[in-house]
Each structure stands twice: as structure tokens, then as C-alpha cells.
C-alpha positions in Angstrom: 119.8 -140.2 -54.6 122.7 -141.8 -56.2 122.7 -141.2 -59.9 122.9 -144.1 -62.6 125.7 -144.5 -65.3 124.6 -145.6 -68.5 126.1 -148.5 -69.0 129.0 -149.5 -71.8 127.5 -153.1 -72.1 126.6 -153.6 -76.0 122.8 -153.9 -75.8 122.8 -156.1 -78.7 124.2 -159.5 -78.1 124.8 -162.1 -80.6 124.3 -165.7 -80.5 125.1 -168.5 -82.5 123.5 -172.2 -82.3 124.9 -175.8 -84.1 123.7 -179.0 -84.5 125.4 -181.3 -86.9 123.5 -184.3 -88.9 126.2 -187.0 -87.5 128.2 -187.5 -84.3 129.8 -190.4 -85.8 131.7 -190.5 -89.4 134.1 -192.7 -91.4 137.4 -190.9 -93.1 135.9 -188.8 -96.2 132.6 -188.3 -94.9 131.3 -184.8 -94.8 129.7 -184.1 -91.6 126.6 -181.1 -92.2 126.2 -178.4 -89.4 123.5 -175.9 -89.1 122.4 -173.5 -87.2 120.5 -169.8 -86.3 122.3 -167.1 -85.1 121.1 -164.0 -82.9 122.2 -160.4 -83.3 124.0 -161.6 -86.2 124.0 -159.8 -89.8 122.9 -161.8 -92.5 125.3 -162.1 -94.8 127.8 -162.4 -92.2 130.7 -164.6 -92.6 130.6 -167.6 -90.1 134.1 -170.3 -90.1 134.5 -173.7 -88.3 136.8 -174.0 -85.7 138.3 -177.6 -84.0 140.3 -177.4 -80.9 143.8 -178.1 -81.5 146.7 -178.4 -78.6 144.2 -176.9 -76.2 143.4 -173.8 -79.0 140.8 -173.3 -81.1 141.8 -172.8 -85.0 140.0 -171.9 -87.9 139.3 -174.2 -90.4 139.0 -173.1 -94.2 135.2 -173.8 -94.0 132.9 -170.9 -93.8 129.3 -170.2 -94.6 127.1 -167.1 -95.0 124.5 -166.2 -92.6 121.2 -166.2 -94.8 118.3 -163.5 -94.7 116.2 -165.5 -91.9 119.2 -165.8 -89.8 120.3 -169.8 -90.5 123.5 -171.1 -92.2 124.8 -174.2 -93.5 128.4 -175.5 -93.4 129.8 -178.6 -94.5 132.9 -180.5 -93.3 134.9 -183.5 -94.8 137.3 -184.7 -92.0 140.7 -186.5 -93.0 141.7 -187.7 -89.7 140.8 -190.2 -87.4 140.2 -188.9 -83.6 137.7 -187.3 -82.1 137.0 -183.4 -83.2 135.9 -180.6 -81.0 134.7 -178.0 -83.4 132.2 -175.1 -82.8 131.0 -172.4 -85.5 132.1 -168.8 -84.8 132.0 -165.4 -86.4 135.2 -164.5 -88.7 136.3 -161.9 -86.1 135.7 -164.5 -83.2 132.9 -162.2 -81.2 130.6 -165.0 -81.1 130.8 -168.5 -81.2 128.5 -171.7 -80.6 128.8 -174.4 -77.7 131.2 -176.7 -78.9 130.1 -180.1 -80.5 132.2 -183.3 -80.7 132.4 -185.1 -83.9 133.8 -188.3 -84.0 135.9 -189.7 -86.7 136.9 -193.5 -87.5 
């Protein structure tokens, strides 16, 4: 019988969800985003991203993962245009679906 590797595939995988409380915001408005994350540590550091000339970049808006695995992180855009943005882990392991976020 052939015998079986162990395998080098993290057991542990992380996860992170976002909703945000508005699809649609003037200039100035703060847009709210929450979410849970999976496999996550709480206290971890979480930071918005938006995609930008096809990248995604970091945004100076974190949050803190809290004890029962939720986090809160608000946003005031200053642009018009329409915002891809998604919530991520500071090192960039994990990171949610993106969400759009459009800004009038």
C-alpha cells in the first residue's frame, strides 16, 4: 500500500466577512462596515483596502478584531466614483469578497 504524506496545508484557515450599512453615499459621508472573521486572533489588526489602477491598496483605516470575533471600521470617502474596497488582515493572508461602495 502506498503510504500517505502528511500534508503542509495549514489546517487552520481564516476567513473574513463584510457588509457595509450603505451602498450609496454623498462626499463626506462615512460609510460603516462590519463583519466576523474565522481563524482570526482577536485583537488582530484588520485595514481597508480599495482597488486602485487594477491594485488593491491599503487605506489608513483599521479596526481590531474583538473577543467574539466581529470588528467595526468606519470610512469617510472624499471622492466621487465608485470604490471597490474589501477588509483584509494587516499582513494580507486573508481578505473579504470585495464590496462596491458608491460615491456621489
Amino acid at each position: 500500500m502506498p503510504s500517505m504524506k502528511p500534508s503542509r496545508t495549514p489546517t487552520a484557515m481564516g476567513s473574513i466577512t463584510v457588509s457595509a450599512n450603505r451602498k450609496a453615499v454623498k462626499v463626506g459621508n462615512t460609510v460603516v462596515f462590519t463583519g466576523r472573521v474565522k481563524g482570526i486572533k482577536a485583537g488582530s489588526t484588520l485595514v481597508l483596502q480599495h482597488r486602485h489602477n487594477g491594485k488593491w491598496t491599503t487605506l489608513k483605516t483599521t479596526a481590531v478584531v474583538n473577543k467574539n470575533g466581529t470588528y467595526t471600521i468606519k470610512r469617510t470617502f472624499t471622492k466621487k466614483g465608485t470604490e471597490q474596497v474589501r477588509v483584509a488582515t494587516k499582513s494580507g493572508t486573508f481578505h473579504s469578497s470585495p464590496l462596491t461602495v458608491q460615491v456621489s
